[in-house]
GUZA-898767 format. One record per residue (C-alpha): x, y, z. Coordinates in steps of 0.5 Angstrom, whole numbers, padded with zeros to 4 digits, always signed. Layout:
<rs>
XYZ
...
</rs>
This chain:
<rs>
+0082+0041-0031
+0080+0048-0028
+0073+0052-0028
+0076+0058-0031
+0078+0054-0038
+0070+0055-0040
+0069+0062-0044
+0065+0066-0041
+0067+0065-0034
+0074+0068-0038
+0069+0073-0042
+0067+0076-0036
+0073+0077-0033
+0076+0080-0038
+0070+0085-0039
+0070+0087-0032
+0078+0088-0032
+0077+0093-0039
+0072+0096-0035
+0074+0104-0033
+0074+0106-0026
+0069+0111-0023
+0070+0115-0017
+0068+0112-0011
+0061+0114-0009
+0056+0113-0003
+0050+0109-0006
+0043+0108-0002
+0044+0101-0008
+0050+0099-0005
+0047+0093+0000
+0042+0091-0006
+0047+0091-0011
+0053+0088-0007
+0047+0082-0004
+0044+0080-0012
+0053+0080-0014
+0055+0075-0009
+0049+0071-0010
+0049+0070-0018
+0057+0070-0017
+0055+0064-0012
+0051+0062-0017
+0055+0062-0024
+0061+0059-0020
+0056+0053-0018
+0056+0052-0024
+0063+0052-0026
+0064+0047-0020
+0058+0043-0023
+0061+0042-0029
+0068+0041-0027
+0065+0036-0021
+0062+0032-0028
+0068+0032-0032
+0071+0028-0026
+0066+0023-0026
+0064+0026-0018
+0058+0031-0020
+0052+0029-0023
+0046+0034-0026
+0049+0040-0028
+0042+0044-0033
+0046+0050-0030
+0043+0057-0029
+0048+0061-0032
+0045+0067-0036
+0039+0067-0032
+0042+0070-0025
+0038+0074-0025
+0032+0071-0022
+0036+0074-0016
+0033+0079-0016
+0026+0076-0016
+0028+0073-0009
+0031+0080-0007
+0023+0083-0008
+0020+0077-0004
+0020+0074+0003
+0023+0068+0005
+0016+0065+0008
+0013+0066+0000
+0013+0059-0002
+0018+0058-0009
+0016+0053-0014
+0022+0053-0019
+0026+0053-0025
+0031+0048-0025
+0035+0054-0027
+0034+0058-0021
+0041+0058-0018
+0041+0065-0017
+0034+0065-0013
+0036+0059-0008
+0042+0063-0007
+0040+0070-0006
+0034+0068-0002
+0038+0063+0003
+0042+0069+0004
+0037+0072+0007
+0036+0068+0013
+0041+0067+0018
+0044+0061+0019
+0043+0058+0012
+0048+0055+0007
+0046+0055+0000
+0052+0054-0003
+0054+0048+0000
+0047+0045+0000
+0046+0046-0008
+0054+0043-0008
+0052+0036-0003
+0046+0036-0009
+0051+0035-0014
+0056+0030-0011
+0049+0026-0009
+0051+0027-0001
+0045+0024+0004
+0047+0030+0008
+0044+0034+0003
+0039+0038+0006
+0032+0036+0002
+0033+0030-0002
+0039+0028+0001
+0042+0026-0004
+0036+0023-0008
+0036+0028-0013
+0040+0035-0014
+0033+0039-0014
+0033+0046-0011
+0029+0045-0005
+0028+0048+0003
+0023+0047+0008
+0027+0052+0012
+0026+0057+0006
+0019+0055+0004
+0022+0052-0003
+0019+0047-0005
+0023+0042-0009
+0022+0041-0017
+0024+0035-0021
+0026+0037-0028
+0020+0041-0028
+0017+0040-0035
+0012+0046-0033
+0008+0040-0029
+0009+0044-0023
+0005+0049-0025
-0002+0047-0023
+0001+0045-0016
+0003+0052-0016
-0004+0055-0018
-0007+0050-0013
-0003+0053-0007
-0004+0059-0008
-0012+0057-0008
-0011+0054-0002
-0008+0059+0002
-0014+0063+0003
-0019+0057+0003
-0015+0055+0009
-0015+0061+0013
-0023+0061+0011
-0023+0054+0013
-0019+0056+0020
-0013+0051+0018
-0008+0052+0022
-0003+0056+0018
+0003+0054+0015
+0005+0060+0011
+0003+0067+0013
-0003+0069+0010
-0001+0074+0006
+0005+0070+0003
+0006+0070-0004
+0006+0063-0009
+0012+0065-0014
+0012+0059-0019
+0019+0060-0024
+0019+0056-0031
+0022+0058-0038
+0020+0060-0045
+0019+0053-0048
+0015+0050-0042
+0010+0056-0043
+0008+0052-0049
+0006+0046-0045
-0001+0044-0044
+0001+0043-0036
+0002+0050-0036
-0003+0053-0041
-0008+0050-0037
-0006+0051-0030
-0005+0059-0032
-0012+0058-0035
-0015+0055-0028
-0010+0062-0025
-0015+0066-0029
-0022+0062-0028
-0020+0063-0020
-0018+0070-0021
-0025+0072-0026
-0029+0070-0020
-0026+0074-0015
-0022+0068-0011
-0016+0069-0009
-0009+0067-0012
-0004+0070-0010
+0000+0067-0015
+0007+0071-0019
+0008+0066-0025
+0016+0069-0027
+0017+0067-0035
+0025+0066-0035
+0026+0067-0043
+0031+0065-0046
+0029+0064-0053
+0031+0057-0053
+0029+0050-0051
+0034+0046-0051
+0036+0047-0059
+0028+0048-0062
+0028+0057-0062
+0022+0061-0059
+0018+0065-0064
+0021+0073-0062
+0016+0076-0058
+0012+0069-0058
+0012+0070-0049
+0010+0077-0050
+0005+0076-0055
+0001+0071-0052
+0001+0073-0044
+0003+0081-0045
-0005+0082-0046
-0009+0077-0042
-0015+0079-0038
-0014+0079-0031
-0006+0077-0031
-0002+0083-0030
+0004+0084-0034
+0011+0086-0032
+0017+0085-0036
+0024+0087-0035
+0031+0085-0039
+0035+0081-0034
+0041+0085-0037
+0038+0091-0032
+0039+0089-0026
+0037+0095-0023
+0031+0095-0026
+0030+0087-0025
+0030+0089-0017
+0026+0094-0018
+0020+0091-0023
+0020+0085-0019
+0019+0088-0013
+0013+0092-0017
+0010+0085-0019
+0011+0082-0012
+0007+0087-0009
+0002+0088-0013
+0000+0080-0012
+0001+0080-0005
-0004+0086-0005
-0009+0084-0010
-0009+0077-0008
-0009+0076-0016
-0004+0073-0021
+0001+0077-0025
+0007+0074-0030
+0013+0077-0030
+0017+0076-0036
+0024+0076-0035
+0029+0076-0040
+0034+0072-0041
+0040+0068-0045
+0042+0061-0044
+0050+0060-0042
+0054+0054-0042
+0049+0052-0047
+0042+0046-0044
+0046+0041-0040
+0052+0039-0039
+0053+0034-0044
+0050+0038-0050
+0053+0040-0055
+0051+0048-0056
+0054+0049-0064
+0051+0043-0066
+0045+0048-0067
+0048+0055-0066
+0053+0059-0070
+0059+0061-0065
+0057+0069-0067
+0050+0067-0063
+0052+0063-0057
+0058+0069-0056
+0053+0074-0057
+0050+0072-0052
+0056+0073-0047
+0054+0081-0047
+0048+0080-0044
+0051+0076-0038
+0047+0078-0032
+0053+0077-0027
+0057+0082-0032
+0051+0087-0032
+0051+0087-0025
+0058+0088-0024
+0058+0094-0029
+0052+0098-0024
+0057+0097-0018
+0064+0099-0022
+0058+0105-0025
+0055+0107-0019
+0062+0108-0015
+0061+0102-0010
+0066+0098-0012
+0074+0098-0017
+0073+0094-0022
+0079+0089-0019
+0075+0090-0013
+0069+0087-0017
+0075+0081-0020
+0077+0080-0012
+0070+0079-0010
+0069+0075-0015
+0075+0070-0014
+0073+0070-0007
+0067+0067-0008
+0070+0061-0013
+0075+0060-0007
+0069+0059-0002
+0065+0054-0007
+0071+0051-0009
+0073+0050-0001
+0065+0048+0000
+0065+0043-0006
+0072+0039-0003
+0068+0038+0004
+0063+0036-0001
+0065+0031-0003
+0068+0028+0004
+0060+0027+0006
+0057+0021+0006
+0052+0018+0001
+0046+0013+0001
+0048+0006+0004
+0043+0001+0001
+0036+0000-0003
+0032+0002+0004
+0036+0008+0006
+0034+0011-0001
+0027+0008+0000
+0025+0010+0006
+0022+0017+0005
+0017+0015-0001
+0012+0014+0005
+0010+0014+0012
+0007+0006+0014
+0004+0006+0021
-0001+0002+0020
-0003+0003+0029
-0004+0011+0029
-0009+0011+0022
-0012+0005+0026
-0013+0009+0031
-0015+0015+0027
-0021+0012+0022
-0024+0009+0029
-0025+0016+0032
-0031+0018+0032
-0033+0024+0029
-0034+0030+0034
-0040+0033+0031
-0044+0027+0028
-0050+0028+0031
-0050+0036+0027
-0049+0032+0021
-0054+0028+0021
-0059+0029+0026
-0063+0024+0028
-0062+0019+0024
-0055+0017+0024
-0053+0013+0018
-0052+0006+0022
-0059+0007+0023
-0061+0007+0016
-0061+0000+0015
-0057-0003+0008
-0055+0002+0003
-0052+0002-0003
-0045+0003-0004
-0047+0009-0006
-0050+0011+0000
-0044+0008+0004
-0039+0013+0000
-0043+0018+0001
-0044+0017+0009
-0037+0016+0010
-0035+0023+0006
-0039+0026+0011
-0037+0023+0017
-0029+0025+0014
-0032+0033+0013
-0035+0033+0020
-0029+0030+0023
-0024+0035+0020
-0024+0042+0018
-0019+0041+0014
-0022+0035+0009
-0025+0038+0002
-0028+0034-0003
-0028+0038-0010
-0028+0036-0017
-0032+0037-0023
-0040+0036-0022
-0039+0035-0015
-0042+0040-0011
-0049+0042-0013
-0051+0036-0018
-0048+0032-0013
-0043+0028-0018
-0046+0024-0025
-0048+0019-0019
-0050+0022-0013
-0045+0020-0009
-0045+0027-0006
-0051+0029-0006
-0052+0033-0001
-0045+0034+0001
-0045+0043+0000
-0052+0043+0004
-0049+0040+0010
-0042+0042+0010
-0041+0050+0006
-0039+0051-0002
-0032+0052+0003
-0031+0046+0003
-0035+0042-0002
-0034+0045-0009
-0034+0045-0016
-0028+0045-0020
-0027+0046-0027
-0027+0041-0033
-0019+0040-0033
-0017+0034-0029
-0009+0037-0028
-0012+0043-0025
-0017+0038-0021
-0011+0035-0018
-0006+0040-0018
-0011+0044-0014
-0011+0037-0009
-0003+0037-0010
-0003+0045-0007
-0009+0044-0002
-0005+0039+0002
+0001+0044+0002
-0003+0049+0005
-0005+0045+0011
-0011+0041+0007
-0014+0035+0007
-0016+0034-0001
-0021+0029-0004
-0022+0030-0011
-0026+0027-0016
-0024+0025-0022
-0030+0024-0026
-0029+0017-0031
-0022+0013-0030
-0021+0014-0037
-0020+0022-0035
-0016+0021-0031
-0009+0019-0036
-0009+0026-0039
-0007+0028-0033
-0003+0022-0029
+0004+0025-0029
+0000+0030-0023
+0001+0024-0019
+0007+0020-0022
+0011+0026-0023
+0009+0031-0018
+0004+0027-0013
+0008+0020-0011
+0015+0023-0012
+0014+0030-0007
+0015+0026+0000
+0021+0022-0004
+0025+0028-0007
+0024+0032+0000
+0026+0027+0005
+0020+0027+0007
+0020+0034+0010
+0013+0036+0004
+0008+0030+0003
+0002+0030-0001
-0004+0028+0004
-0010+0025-0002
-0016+0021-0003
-0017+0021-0010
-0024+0019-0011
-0025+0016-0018
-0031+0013-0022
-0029+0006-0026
-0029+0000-0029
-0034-0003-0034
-0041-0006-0034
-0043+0001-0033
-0050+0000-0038
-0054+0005-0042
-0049+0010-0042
-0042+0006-0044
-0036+0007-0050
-0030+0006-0047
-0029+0014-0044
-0034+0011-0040
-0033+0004-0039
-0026+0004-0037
-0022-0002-0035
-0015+0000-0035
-0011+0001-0028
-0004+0000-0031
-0002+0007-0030
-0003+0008-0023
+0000+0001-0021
+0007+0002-0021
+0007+0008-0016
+0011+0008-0010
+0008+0010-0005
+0001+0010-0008
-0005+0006-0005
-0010+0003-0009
-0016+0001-0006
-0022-0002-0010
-0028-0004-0006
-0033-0007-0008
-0038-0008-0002
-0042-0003+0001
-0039-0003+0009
-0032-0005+0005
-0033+0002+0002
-0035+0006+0007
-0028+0003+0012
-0023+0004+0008
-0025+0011+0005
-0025+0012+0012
-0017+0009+0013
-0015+0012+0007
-0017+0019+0010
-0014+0017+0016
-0007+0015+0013
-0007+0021+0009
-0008+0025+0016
-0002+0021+0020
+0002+0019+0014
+0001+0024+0008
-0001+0018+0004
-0004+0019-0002
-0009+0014-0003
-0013+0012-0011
-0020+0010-0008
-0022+0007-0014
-0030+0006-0015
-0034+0001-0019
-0039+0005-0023
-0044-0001-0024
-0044-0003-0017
-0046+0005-0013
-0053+0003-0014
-0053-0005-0014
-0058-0008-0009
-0058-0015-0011
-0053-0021-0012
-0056-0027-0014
-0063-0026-0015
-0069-0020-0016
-0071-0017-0009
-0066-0020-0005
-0061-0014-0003
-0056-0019-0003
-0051-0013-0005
-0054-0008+0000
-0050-0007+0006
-0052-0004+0014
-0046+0003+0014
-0041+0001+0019
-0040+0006+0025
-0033+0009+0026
-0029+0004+0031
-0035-0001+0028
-0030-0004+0023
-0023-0002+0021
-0020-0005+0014
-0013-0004+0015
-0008-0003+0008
-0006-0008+0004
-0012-0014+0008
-0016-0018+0004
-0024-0020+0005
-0025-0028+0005
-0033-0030+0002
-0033-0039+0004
-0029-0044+0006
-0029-0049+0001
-0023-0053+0000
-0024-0054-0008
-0022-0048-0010
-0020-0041-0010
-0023-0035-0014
-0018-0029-0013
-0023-0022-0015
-0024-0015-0014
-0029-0009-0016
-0035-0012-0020
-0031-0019-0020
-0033-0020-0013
-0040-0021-0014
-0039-0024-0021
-0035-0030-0017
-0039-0031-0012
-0045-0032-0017
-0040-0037-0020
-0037-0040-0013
-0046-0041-0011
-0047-0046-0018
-0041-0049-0017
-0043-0051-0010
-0050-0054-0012
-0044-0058-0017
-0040-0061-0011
-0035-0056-0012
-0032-0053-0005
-0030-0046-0007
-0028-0040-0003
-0027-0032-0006
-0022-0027-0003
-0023-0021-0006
-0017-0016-0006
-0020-0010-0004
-0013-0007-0005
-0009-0007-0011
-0003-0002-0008
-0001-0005-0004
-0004-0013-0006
-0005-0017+0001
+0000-0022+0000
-0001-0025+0006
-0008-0026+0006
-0007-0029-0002
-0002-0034+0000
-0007-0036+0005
-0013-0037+0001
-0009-0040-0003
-0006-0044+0000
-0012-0048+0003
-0015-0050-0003
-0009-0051-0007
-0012-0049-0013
-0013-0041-0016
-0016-0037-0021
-0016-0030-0022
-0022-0027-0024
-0019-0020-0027
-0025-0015-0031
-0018-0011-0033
-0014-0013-0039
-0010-0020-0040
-0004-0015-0041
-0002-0010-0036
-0008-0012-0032
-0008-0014-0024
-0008-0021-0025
-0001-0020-0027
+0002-0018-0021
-0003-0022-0017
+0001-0028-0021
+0007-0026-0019
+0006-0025-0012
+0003-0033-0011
+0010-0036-0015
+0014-0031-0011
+0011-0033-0005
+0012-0041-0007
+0005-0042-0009
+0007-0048-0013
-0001-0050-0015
-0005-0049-0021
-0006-0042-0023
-0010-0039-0027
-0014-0033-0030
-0020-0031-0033
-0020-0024-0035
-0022-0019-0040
-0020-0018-0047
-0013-0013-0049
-0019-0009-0052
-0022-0001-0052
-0029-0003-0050
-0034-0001-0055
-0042+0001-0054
-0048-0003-0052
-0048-0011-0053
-0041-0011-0057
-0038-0009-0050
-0040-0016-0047
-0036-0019-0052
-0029-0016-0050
-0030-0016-0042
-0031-0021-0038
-0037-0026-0037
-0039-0031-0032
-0039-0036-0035
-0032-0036-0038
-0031-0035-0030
-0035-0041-0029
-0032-0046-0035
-0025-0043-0033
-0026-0046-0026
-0029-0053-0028
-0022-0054-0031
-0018-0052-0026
-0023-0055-0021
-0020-0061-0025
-0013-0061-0024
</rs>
């Protein structure tokens, strides 16, 4: 089988040998012209290999960019230092761009992503994405406009980073250029990223940001309204507007240097709508005349960009049409030779090579770090260090802990919704933006994906984020910013871009006098299964304060993205058993006081009865139990978790090891709830004892009273208990 078989590859050539010569001429558009040719020539034949690679079973992923070459010229207008967020179909822009610094090779490395080669310069062989941290293109996987809030976010943190004195990773004038399609334009991702873009730019922030809309009027087989691009994003205010058909590549260079240039100047958004078609059709598997006439898809074939670019060299004198042919044939026998030592390379051996870039594990060096202590402390918080307060809360403790984190490092910001002034719904930061500046304490707008995105950016841009997202229940509108983009940038890049996070979130139920299910939410499912991901659930004060304290420090040294999940009921408890006795306050520890290392449990007792396996508010609601159950003869110790992501196995085995007996004392659902994995973890671990849990219903929690209905209760924790003390 051979790649000239496809259509347009014999449209183009037929077109190109019709073509009447022009007399020779010396251009000053000859370089430019030659540079966009041979890069969406690279491009189109990238495609032809792809598919032809598939057909034989040894290429995978082939959404090509054919009819959208264009985009070269895009790269043409910007700097090789500007970071790129692409389309999946930007080949002509990686190839265009890789051409531009010495010593690359785009073409193989595009070719090594479609035989899923380890050599492969950016997933190594993980995914075929467009991707190089030598070209500052940041990889995408199948971009569904998801990437756009990140895009918004980098742009943000470029100058909030300078400001900060962060050391650069891009120059300070970089532009963020952020490439998607006409269909995802319509997704609510990048309707509210665009919209974030906006809110920054009204209040005279800097975002630098070019937003190119490759439009080819089609998604997939569902058809774009006609003017529907231009209709919605041709008139906003504050979003510049440039346009350009892709089928004029001499004004493609031109408007896309236009646009590029005005958002380095201006440090504000513009959108370049470039218009395009869709060759080849969706992917390799699709079927395109299920859905499109002949007439339509072969009326397309006259607006090839690759065609138009080669009729302005034949037009302008650069180049004979056989000479555009022979250039063309050149390029085929370059990818075809490079695709053929392709498929030689070597690819990912086992499951811990293709692993082993979800994320950086050194446990020594974020010990080390979480036990520095902070350099300006004393500036921070005067005389009165905040181990010398005597017990806080866990509010408190929270709180003193994120100003040690913003007094240790430039780079740590904490934003978020309420945040900044208010001081968050329940104090937890009060008093933050007084102490540490609006740089690096501030409010964000009311839409979670623009908060994580803005997170997602920051740390691209050299920033160590911590977001706050408002209730648990806000954060599931928004989770694919961290199943999508957050937990899979380090895995896709081989490690080379990592996301470094602590996301604060405010959760579980109990919470009385302002409750219903947005406000008492008690389902984790959606962050569990991560890869990658930590989960830290504290309950305790002291507890809470270390391990913010590690997760800052694993994002620092390993670029760990971290879940600090915060139960709202317990930020202002002061006692455990009875009134008055400051049984849950806590003294602050002081950093290299106490470290709590991932994935390590905290034990309570040493009776040999029983075991109560618990987390967030089930801690003192065990211990409760455990204290009754003492006074009845009953011996019990409870280990709380602390951490759910990675579960300290180690320590649960032990724990329940030395009474034989286990129950799992879980405030989240019975179905997909912690106790599930927690189950599992002992019967792996050849725990062959009595297990049993007590947990809260598979239910939404409803206001007032009708909420302790469906969630757990001490004494169904205390009957579930006597029974298995029983066994």
């Amino acid at each position: 089988m051979s790649d000239k078989t496809e259509p347009v590859d014999e449209h183009f050539r037929n077109a190109v040998a019709a073509l009447p010569p022009r007399p020779p001429a010396t251009s000053g558009l000859a370089e430019e012209l030659l540079a966009l040719f041979d890069a969406q020539a690279g491009s189109r034949h990238l495609d032809l290999r792809a598919r032809l690679l598939g057909s034989q079973g040894k290429g995978f992923y082939s959404i090509g960019s054919s009819g959208h070459e264009s985009n070269a010229a895009v790269a043409a207008a910007l700097r090789p230092t500007d970071p790129a967020l692409l389309h999946y179909r930007s080949g002509g822009f990686y190839v265009r761009r890789g051409l531009q610094v010495p010593g690359q090779h785009p073409l193989r490395d595009v070719l090594l992503g479609i035989v899923a080669s380890a050599d492969e310069p950016i997933s190594a062989g993980r995914h075929k994405v467009f991707g190089n941290a030598e070209l500052s293109v940041i990889p995408q996987t199948s971009t569904i406009a998801s990437h756009l809030p990140r895009a918004v976010g980098l742009a943000f943190s470029l100058g909030r980073a300078a400001k900060l004195g962060v050391p650069a990773t891009w120059p300070a004038d970089s532009v963020v250029v952020c490439s998607f399609g006409d269909a995802s334009a319509n997704h609510s991702t990048a309707t509210g990223a665009i919209n974030s873009a906006l809110h920054c730019a009204f209040q005279g922030l800097p975002m630098p940001l070019l937003l190119v809309c490759e439009d080819n009027g089609i998604g997939i087989s569902v058809r774009t309204p006609q003017g529907w691009i231009e209709s919605t994003y041709g008139d906003r205010n504050g979003l510049r507007y440039f346009t350009v058909d892709g089928a004029d590549p001499l004004r493609c260079l031109a408007v896309a240097k236009e646009a590029a240039d005005w958002v380095r100047e201006n440090r504000a958004p513009a959108f370049l709508h470039l218009r395009t078609v869709r060759l080849m059709g969706h992917a390799g598997s699709d079927v395109e005349s299920g859905y499109r006439s002949r007439t339509e898809i072969t009326g397309d074939y006259r607006r090839d960009p690759l065609l138009a670019t080669a009729k302005a060299l034949v037009d302008n004198g650069i180049l004979r049409p056989d000479q555009v042919l022979s250039r063309y044939e050149d390029k085929r026998a370059e990818v075809a030779r490079i695709a053929d030592e392709a498929l030689g390379r070597r690819k990912l051996r086992s499951a811990a090579e293709v692993m082993a870039t979800i994320c950086q594990d050194r446990p020594d060096a974020v010990a080390r770090r979480a036990g520095e202590v902070p350099p300006r402390r004393q500036e921070s918080f005067g005389d009165r260090l905040p181990e010398s307060e005597g017990p806080l809360t866990l509010a408190q403790a929270i709180n003193r802990s994120l100003a040690d984190e913003l007094a240790r490092d430039p780079r740590v910001v904490v934003f978020g919704e309420d945040v900044s002034r208010k001081g968050g719904v329940y104090g937890v930061t009060r008093g933050l933006r007084k102490k540490f500046g609006g740089s690096k304490v501030f409010d964000t707008l009311l839409d979670e994906q623009s908060i994580l995105g803005t997170a997602l950016g920051a740390g691209l841009a050299g920033l160590l984020p911590i977001p706050e997202i408002q209730y648990l229940a806000y954060v599931h509108n928004a989770a694919d910013q961290l199943r999508g983009e957050g937990s899979t940038l380090s895995f896709f890049s081989n490690g080379q871009y990592r996301n470094p996070m602590v996301l604060r979130i405010a959760g579980y139920g109990y919470q009385k006098g302002f409750g219903g299910h947005f406000h008492n939410d008690n389902s984790v499912a959606a962050l569990r299964d991560l890869p990658g991901v930590v989960i830290a659930s504290p309950s305790r004060p002291d507890d809470a304060a270390a391990m913010l304290r590690t997760c800052v420090a694993a994002a620092h040294e390993d670029g760990r993205m971290s879940v600090f999940l915060e139960p709202i009921a317990l930020y202002h408890r002061r006692d455990l058993h009875e009134p008055g006795d400051g049984g849950w306050l806590a003294r602050y520890p002081a950093p290299g006081e106490h470290h709590v290392p991932i994935g390590r449990a905290r034990g309570y007792g040493d009776g040999d009865d029983l075991t109560l396996v618990s987390f967030g508010n089930g801690v003192p609601m065990s211990l409760r139990v455990a204290n009754r159950l003492r006074e009845r003869g009953i011996g019990v110790r409870v280990l709380d978790l602390r951490w759910l992501a990675p579960l300290p196995i180690e320590d649960l085995l032990a724990a329940a090891g030395a009474t034989g007996r286990v129950l799992v004392v879980d405030e989240t659902r019975r179905s997909g709830g912690v106790s599930e994995p927690v189950v599992t973890a002992l019967v792996d671990g050849g725990f062959d004892g009595p297990i049993a849990r007590a947990t809260s219903e598979d239910s939404f929690i409803p206001l007032g009273a009708a909420a302790y209905h469906v969630l757990l209760d001490e004494d169904t924790v205390e009957t579930a208990a006597l029974e298995l003390a029983k066994k």
